[in-house]
C-alpha positions as a printed Julia matrix, in Angstrom:
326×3 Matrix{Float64}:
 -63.29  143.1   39.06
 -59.72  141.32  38.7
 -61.71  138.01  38.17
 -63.9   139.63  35.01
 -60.75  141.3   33.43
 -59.25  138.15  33.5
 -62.31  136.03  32.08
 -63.07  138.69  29.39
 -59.31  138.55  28.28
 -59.3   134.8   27.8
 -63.16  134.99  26.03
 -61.49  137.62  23.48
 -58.59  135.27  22.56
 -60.04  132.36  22.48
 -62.85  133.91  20.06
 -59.87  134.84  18.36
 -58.12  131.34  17.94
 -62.04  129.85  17.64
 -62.21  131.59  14.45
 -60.51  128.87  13.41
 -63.07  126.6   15.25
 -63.82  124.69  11.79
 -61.13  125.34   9.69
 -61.32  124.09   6.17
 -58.07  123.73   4.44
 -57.2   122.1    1.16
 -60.63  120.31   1.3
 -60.32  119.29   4.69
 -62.48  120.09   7.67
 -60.51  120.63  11.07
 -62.91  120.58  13.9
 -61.22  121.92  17.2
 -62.2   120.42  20.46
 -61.23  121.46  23.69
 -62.28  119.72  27.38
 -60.88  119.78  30.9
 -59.37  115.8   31.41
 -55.92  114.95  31.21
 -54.94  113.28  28.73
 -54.89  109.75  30.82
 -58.57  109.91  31.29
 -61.26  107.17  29.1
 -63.01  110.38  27.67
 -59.94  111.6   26.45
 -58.79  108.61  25.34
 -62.31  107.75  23.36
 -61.99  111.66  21.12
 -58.7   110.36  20.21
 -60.38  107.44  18.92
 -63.47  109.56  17.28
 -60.72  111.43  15.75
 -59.32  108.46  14.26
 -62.4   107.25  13.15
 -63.67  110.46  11.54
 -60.7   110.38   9.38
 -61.47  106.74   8.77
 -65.29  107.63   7.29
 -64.13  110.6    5.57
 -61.26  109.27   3.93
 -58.85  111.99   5.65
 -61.5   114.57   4.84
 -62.46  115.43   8.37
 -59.76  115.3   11.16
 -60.26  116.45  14.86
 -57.69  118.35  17.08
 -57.61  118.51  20.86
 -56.89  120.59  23.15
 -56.94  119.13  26.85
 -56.56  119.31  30.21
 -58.32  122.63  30.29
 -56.22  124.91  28.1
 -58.75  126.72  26.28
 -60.71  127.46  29.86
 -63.57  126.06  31.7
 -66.0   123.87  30.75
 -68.48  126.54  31.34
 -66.62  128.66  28.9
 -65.76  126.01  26.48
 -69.72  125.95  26.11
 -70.13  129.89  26.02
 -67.12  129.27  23.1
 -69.35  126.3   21.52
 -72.73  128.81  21.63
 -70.59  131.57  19.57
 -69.52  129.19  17.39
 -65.58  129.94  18.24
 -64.95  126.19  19.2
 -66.15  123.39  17.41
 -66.42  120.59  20.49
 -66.56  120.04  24.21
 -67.52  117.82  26.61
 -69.39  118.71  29.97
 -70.72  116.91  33.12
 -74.67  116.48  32.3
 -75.01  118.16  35.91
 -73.84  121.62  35.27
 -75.4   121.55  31.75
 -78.92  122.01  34.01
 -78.04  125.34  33.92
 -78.16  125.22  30.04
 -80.64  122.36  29.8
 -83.02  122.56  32.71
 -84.01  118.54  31.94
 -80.48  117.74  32.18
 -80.94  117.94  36.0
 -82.8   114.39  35.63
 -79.21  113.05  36.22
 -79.08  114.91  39.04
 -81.55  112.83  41.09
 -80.47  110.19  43.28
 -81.92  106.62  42.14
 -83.4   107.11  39.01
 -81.98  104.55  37.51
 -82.22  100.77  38.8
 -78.2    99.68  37.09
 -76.24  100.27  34.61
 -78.0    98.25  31.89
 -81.5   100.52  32.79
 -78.81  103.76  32.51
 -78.04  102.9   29.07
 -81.29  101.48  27.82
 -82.63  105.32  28.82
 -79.62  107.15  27.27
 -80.56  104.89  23.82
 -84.06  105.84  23.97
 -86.38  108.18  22.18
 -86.13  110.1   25.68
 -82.23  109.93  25.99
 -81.8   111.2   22.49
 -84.8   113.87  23.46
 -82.23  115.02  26.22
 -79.84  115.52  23.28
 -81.71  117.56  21.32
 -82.9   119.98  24.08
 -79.62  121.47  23.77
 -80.39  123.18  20.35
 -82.7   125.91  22.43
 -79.0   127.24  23.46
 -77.4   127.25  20.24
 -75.6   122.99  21.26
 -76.12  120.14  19.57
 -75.91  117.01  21.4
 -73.63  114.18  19.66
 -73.65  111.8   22.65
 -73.16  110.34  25.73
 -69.69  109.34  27.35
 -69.96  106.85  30.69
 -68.88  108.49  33.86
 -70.36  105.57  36.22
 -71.99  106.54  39.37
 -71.28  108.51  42.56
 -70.64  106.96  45.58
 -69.27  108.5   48.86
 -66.27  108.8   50.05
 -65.28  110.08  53.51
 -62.51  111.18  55.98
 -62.8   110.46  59.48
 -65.71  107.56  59.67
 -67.05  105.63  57.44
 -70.84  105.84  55.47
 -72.67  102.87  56.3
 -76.95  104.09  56.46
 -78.09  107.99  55.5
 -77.81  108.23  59.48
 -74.12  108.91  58.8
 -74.26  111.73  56.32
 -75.97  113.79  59.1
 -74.05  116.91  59.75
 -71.2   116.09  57.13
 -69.49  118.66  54.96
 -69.81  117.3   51.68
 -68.33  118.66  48.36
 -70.4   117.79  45.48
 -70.9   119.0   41.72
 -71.83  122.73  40.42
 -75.87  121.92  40.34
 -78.87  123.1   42.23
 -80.19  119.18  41.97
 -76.74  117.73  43.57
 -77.18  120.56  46.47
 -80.63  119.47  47.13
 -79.64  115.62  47.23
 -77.04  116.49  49.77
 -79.69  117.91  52.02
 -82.53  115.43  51.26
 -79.46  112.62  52.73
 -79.1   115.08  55.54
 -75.53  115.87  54.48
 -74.4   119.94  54.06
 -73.28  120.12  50.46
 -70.26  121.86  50.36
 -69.35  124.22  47.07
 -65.3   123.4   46.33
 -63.72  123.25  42.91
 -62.13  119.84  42.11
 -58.95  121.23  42.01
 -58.71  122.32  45.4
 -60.48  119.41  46.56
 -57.52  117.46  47.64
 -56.52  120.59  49.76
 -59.62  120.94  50.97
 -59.98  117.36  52.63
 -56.73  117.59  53.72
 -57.57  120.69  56.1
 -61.07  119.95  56.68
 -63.03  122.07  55.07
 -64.95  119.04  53.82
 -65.15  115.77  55.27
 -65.91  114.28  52.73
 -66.86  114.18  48.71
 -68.58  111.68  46.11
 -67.04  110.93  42.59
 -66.72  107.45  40.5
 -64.02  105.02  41.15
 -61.36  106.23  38.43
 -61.61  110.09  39.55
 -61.42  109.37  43.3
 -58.34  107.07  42.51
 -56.7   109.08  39.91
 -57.27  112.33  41.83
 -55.43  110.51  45.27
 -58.17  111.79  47.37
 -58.38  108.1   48.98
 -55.11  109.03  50.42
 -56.8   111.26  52.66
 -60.52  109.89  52.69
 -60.13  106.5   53.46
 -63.91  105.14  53.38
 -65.41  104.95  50.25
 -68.93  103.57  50.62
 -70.51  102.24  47.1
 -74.0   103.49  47.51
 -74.11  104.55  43.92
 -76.6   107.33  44.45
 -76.4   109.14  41.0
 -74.92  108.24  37.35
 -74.31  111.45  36.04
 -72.9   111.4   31.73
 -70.13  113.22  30.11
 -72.1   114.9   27.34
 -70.25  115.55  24.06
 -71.5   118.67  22.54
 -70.96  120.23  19.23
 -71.62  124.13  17.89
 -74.42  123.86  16.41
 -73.22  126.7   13.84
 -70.34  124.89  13.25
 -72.93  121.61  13.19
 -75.18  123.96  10.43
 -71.96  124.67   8.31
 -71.26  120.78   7.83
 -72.89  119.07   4.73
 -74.91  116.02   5.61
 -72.69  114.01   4.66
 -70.37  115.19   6.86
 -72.67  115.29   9.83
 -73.16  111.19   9.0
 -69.72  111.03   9.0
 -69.67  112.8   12.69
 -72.32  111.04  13.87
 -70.96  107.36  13.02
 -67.77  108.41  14.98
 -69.14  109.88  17.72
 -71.03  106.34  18.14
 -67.98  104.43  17.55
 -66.58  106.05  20.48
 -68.92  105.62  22.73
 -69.19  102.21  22.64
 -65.28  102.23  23.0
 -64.99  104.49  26.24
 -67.49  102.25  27.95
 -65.59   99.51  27.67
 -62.4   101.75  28.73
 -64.6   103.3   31.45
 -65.37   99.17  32.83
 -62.08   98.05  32.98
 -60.5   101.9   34.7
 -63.32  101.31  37.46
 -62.45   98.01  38.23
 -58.7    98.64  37.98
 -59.35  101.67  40.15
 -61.29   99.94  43.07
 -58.28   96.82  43.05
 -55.9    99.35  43.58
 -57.56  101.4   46.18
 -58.33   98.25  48.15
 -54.69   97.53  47.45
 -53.88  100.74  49.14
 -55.87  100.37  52.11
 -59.02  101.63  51.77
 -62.19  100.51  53.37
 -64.51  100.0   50.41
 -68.4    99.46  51.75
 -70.8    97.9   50.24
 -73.9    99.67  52.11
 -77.77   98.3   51.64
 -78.93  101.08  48.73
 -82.48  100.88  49.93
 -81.95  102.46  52.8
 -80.49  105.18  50.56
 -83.78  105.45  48.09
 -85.83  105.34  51.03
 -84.13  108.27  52.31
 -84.99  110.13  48.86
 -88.3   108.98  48.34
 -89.76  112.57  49.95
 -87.01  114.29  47.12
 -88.57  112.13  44.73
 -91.82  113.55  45.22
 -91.32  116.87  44.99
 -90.83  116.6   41.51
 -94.11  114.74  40.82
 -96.01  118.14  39.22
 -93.17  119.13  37.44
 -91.79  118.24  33.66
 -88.91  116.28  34.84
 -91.12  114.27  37.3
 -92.87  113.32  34.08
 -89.57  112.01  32.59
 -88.92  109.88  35.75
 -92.0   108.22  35.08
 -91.42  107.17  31.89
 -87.67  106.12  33.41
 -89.62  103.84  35.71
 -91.62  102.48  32.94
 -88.23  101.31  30.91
């Protein structure tokens, strides 16, 4: 009861300070946009730069302002915000936007993807932009995608070398029915713990372990606790930048060119801010002691292959066809 008191209280003012979600002022559209990083992160760093850029295209017309590091609530109700059209922006994992977007578990599943270069070439598709647009059936438009590399292991007490030693392990992973499942198809025990007790959590045990990208699992300081971190690379899961799409509707086309142009200009920026963080972070995590592993991956997709299956009658085993086909 204590917990819905408190979540209805913060919905109610931050409907109230969304009413401001596009404010238009002397000619000029302010589009509020709220999200959960700090203010170090690439993503964070990149709607800065969309900011900038959107005031470049519209000739000061348009500006952005941000609120981070969580301060106008979850990303879950940042979205519930974005489908009343009380906040203008936010951006989400693609993993809990499943339970929005039932496609969007596609990211969810280990191995669809052969690199980084096939990642991309699907996000820049017909099907990738597809992905996008599903988002309108719950009131979201879908400006782009933000690179949040892949998800590798990382672990406590002994290191992940083969599937073989997942078996048995606690393992915290992301809010979505897809990660659970790939937990339990690698014959790990996926663990529900929110990222900010996470630390906490691996310090006492309650996990033994978790699975993130290089820059969260260095910038978080879990590696001074889990000390293995085994690059098996089993999922690349997007940021997803989303936009009201009443707020979207109220733009003129013009202005929604002017949106769109940004939103590409930063893309292309944070990916080559996302390359140079993951690199930075794995040097300094090496620097610091950790054993980074550089496991065989096929033993990994062989593992999945029965996972892989199961999804063969379904719509999104249709999609990871035409994946395969790229």
């Amino acid at each position: 009861m204590k917990y819905f008191l408190v979540r209805t209280a913060l919905m109610v003012v931050l409907s109230l300070v969304g009413l401001t979600a596009c404010l238009k002022k002397d000619d000029t559209v302010v589009l509020r946009l709220g999200h959960s990083l700090d203010t170090q992160h690439t993503v964070h760093k990149a709607m800065v730069y969309l900011g900038e850029r959107l005031a470049l295209y519209s000739q000061g017309k348009m500006r952005v302002l941000i609120y981070p590091s969580s301060q106008l609530g979850s990303e879950r109700e940042m979205v519930e915000l974005l489908q009343i059209g009380s906040l203008a922006m936010t951006k989400v994992s693609a993993s809990p936007l499943e339970g929005f977007v039932p496609e969007m578990q596609l990211f969810s599943i280990p191995y669809v993807f052969r690199d980084r270069e096939h990642f991309w070439k699907v996000l820049n598709s017909e099907l990738g932009r597809a992905l996008l647009q599903g988002t309108e059936r719950v009131r979201l438009k879908g400006l782009g995608y933000y690179d949040a590399g892949s998800r590798s292991f990382y672990t406590t007490d002994t290191p992940v070398h083969t599937p073989a030693d997942l078996q048995g392990k606690k393992i915290r992973v992301l809010n979505s029915p897809t990660a659970v499942r790939t937990m339990q198809a690698l014959g790990a025990a996926a663990t529900p713990v929110s990222w900010g007790e996470l630390y906490t959590a691996l310090q006492q045990g309650v996990v033994d372990g978790a699975e993130n990208n290089p820059p969260s699992y260095y910038l978080s300081r879990h590696y001074e606790i889990s000390r293995f971190y085994s690059l098996d690379e089993h999922t690349s899961v997007p940021d997803v930048m989303l936009c009201s799409l009443a707020v979207w509707n109220s733009l003129t086309e013009q202005q929604q060119g002017w949106l769109s142009q940004a939103m590409q200009d930063s893309v292309e920026y944070q990916k080559q801010l996302w390359q140079q963080a993951s690199d930075e972070a794995l040097a300094a995590v090496k620097a610091a002691g950790v054993e980074v592993i550089y496991p065989d991956k096929q033993l990994f997709r062989d593992a999945v292959k029965e996972f892989h299956q199961s999804f063969a009658d379904t719509p999104v085993g249709q999609l990871m066809l035409q994946i395969d086909q790229m």
